[in-house]
SERO-4910 file (N, C-alpha, C, O; in steps of 0.05 Angstrom, whole numbers):
BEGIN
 pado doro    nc1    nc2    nc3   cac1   cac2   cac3    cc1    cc2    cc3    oc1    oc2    oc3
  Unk    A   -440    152      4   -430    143     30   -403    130     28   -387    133     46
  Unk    A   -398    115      6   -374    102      1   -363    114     -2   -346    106     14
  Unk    A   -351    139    -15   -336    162    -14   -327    174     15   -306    185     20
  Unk    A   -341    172     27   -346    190     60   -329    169     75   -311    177     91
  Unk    A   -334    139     71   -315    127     88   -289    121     79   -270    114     93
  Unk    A   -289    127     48   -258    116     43   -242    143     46   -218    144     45
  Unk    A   -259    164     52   -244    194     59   -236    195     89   -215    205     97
  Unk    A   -254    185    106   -255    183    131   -223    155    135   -202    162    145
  Unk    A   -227    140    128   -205    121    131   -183    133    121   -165    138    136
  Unk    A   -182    140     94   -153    158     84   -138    165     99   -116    156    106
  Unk    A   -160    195    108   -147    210    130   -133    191    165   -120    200    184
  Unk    A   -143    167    159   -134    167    193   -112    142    173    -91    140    186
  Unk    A   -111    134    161    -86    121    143    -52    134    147    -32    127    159
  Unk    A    -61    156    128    -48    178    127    -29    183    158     -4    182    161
  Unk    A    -46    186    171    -38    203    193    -26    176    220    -17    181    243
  Unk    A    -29    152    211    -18    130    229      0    119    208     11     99    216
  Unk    A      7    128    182     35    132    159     52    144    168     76    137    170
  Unk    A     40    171    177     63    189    184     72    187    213     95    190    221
  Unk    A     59    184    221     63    172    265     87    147    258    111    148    263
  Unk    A     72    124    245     96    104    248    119    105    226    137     88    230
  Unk    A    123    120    205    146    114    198    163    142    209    186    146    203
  Unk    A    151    156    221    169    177    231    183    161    257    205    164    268
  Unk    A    167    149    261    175    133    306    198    124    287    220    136    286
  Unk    A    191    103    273    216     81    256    238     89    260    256     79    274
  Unk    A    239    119    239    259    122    226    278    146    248    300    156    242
  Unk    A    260    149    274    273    161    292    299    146    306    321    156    311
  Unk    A    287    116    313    301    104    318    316     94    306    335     83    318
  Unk    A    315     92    278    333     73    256    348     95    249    369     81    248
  Unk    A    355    114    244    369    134    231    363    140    196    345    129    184
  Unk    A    379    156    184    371    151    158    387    143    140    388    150    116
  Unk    A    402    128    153    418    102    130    405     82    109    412     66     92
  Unk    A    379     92    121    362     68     98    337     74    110    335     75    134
  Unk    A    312     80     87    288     83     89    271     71    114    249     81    115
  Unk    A    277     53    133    256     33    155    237     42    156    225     29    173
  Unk    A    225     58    149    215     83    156    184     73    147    164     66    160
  Unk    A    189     77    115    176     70     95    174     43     83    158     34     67
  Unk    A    196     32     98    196     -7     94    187     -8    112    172    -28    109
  Unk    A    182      5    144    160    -13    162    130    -10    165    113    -24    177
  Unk    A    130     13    149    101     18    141     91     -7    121     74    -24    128
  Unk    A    105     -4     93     92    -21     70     88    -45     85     65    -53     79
  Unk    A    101    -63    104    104    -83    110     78    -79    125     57    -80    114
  Unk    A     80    -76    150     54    -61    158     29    -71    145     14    -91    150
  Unk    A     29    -57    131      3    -49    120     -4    -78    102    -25    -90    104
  Unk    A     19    -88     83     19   -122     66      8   -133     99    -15   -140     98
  Unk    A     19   -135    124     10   -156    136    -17   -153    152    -25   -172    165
  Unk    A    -34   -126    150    -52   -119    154    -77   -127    134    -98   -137    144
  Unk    A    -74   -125    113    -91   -125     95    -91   -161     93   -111   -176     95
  Unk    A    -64   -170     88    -79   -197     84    -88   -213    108    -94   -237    109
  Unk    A    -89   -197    127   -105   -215    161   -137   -198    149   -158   -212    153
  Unk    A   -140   -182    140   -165   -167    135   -179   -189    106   -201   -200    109
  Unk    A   -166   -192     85   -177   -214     61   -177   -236     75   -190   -254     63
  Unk    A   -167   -243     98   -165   -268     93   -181   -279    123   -185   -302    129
  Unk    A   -185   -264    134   -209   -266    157   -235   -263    142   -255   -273    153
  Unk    A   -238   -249    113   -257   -247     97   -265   -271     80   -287   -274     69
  Unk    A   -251   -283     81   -258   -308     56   -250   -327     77   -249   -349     67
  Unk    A   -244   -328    106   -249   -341    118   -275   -355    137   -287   -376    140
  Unk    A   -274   -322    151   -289   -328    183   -318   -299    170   -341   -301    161
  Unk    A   -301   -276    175   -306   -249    175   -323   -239    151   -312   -218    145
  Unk    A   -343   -243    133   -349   -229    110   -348   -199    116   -359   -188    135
  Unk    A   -329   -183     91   -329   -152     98   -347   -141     81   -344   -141     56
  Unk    A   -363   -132     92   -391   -113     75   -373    -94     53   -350    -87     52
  Unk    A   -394    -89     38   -379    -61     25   -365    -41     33   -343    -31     27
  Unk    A   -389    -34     54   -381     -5     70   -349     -7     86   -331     10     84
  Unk    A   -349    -32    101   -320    -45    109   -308    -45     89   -303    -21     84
  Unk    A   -301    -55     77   -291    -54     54   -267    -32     41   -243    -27     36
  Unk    A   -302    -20     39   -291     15     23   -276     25     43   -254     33     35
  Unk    A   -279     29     71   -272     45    100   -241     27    111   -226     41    125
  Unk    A   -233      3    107   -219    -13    118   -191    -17     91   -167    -14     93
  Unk    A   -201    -21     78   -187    -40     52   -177    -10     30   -153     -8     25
  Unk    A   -195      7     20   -189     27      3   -183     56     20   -170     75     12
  Unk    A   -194     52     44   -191     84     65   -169     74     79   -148     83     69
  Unk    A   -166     56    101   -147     58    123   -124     52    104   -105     67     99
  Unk    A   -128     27     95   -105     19     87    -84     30     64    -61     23     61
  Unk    A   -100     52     45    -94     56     19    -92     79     26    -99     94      7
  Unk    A    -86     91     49    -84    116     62    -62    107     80    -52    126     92
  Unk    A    -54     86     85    -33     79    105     -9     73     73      9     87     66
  Unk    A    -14     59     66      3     47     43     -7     41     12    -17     19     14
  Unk    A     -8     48     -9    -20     28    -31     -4      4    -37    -13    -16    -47
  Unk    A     23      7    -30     38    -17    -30     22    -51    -24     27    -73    -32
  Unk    A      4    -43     -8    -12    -67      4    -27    -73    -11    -36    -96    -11
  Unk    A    -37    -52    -33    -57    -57    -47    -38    -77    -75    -43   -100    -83
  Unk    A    -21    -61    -81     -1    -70   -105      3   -100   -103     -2   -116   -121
  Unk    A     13   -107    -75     24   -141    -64      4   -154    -70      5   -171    -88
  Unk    A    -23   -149    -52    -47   -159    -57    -54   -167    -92    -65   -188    -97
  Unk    A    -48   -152   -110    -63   -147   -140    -35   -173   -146    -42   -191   -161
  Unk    A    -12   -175   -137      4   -191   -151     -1   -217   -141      3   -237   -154
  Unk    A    -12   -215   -114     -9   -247   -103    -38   -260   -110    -46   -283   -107
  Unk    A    -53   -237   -119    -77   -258   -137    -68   -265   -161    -78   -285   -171
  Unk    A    -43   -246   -177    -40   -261   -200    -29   -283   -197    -39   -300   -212
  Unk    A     -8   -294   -180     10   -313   -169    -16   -342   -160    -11   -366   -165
  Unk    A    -41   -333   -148    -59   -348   -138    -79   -358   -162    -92   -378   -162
  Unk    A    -75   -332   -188    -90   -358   -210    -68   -371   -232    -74   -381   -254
  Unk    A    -46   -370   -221    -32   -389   -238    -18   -360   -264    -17   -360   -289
  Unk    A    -10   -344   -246      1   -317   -273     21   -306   -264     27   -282   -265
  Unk    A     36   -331   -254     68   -309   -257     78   -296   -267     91   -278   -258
  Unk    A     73   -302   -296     86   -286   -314     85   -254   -309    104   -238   -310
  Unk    A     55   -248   -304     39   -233   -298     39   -227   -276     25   -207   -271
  Unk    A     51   -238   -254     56   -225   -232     85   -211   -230     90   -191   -216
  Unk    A    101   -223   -244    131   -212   -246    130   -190   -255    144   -173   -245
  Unk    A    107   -183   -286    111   -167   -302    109   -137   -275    125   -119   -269
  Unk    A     80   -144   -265     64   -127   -245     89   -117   -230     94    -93   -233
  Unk    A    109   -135   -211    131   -128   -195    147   -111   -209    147    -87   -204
  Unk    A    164   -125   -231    184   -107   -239    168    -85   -258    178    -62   -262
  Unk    A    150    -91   -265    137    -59   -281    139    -35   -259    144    -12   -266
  Unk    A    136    -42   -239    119    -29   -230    147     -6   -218    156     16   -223
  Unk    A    153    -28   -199    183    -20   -192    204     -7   -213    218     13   -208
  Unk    A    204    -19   -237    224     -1   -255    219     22   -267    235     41   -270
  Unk    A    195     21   -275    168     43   -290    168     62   -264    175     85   -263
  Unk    A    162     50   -249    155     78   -227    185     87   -221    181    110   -213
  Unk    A    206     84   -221    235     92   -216    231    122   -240    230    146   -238
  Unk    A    231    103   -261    238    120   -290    216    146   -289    221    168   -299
  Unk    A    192    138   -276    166    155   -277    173    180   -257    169    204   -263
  Unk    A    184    171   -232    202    196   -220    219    207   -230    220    232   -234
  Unk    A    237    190   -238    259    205   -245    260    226   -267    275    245   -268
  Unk    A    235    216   -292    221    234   -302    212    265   -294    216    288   -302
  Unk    A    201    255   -277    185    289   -266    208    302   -248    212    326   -244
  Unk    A    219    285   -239    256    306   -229    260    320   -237    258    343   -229
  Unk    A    272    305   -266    284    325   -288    271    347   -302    280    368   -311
  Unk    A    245    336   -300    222    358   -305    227    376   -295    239    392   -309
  Unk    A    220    385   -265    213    393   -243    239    414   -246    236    438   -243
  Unk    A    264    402   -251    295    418   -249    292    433   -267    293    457   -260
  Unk    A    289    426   -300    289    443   -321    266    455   -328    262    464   -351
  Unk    A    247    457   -307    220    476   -304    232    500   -295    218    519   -290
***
């Protein structure tokens, strides 16, 4: 069943990904991604009203959970998920470990494309 909702959420993720950063970037032009910066943003300020209505007010069941947190959202952005994984490191006292997470992630994933580019060209 947990499968079925985080597929069910994906898909409607996905498809309110592509609705709003296409609106964005209609209006913004493409001098610069907004597109894809108003989504991630998005989605970081979605997810932490969703954790944090959870450990507040709101307990989210599994099934929520799996359908809200890993489907809508991780289907709208994983970026939300990434922020989230760093600002718990930051919340037990692991900057170090949260920096590593940021710039790993960001530099590694640059080099990790740029990898399969070059791939991709001299394929």
């Amino acid at each position: 069943m947990h499968l079925v909702l985080i597929a069910l959420g994906g898909s409607i993720g996905a498809v309110a990904r592509y609705g709003l950063a296409g609106l964005v970037q209609r209006f913004t032009g493409p001098a610069f991604p907004f597109g894809t910066f108003t989504v991630n943003m998005v989605g970081c300020l979605l997810f932490g009203i969703l954790i944090g209505l959870g450990e507040q007010r709101v307990a989210l069941g599994p099934q929520a959970r799996a359908f809200l947190l890993i489907g809508v959202l991780g289907g709208f952005t994983t970026f939300s998920s990434f922020t989230y994984d760093t600002f718990q490191l930051l919340r037990d006292g692991e900057a170090a470990s949260a920096f590593a997470n940021t710039a790993g992630q960001a530099v590694i994933g640059l080099v990790a494309l740029w990898t399969g580019f070059v791939v991709a060209r001299i394929w």
